[in-house]
C-alpha positions in Angstrom: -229.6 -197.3 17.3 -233.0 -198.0 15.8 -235.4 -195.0 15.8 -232.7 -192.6 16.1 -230.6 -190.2 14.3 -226.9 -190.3 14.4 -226.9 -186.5 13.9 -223.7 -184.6 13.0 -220.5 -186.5 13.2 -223.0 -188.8 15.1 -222.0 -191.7 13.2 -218.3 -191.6 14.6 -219.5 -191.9 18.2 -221.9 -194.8 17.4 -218.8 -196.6 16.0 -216.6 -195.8 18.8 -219.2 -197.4 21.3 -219.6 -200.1 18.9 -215.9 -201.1 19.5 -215.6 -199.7 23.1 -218.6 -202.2 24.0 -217.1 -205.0 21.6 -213.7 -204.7 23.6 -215.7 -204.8 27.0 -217.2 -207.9 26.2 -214.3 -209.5 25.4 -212.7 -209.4 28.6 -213.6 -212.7 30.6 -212.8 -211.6 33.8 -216.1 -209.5 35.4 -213.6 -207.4 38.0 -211.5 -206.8 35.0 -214.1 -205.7 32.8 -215.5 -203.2 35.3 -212.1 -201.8 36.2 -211.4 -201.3 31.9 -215.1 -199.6 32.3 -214.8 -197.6 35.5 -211.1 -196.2 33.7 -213.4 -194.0 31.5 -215.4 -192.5 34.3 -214.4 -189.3 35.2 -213.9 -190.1 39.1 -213.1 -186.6 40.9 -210.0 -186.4 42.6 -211.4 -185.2 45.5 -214.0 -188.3 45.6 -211.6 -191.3 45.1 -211.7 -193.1 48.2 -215.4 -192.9 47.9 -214.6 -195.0 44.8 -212.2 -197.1 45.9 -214.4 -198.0 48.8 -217.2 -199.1 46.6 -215.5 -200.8 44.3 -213.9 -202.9 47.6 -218.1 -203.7 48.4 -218.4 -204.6 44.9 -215.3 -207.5 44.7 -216.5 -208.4 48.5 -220.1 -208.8 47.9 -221.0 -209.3 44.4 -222.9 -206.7 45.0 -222.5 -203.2 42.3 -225.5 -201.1 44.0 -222.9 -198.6 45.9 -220.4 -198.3 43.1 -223.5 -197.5 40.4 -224.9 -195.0 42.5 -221.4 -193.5 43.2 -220.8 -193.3 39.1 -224.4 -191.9 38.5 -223.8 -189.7 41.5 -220.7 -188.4 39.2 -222.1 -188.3 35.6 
């Protein structure tokens, strides 16, 4: 990223993103490209029909507001 320094071992995870985000793109189908993204969330055990409803609003409705605020909510 311009105006930033990789920092030790940085360089690795840069690259890793790199492909993750390359990959991502790749997949045509938006539901299917959020469900390959969400798989990398840790989503709590404890908080997965939480999820599952949100992600139901999100193939309803077109609409991701819930389901971001649910993953921000987790991170």
């Amino acid at each position: 990223m311009a105006g930033f320094e990789a920092g030790e071992g940085g360089l690795a995870l840069i690259q890793r993103f790199d492909r993750t985000s390359e990959y991502l793109g790749a997949i045509d189908d938006r539901r299917e490209r959020a469900l390959a993204y969400f798989a990398a969330v840790n989503i709590p055990f404890s908080r997965q029909y939480e999820f599952n409803v949100a992600l139901d609003q999100l193939f309803e409705t077109d609409d991701a507001t819930r389901l971001m605020a649910f993953v921000a909510d987790c991170a």
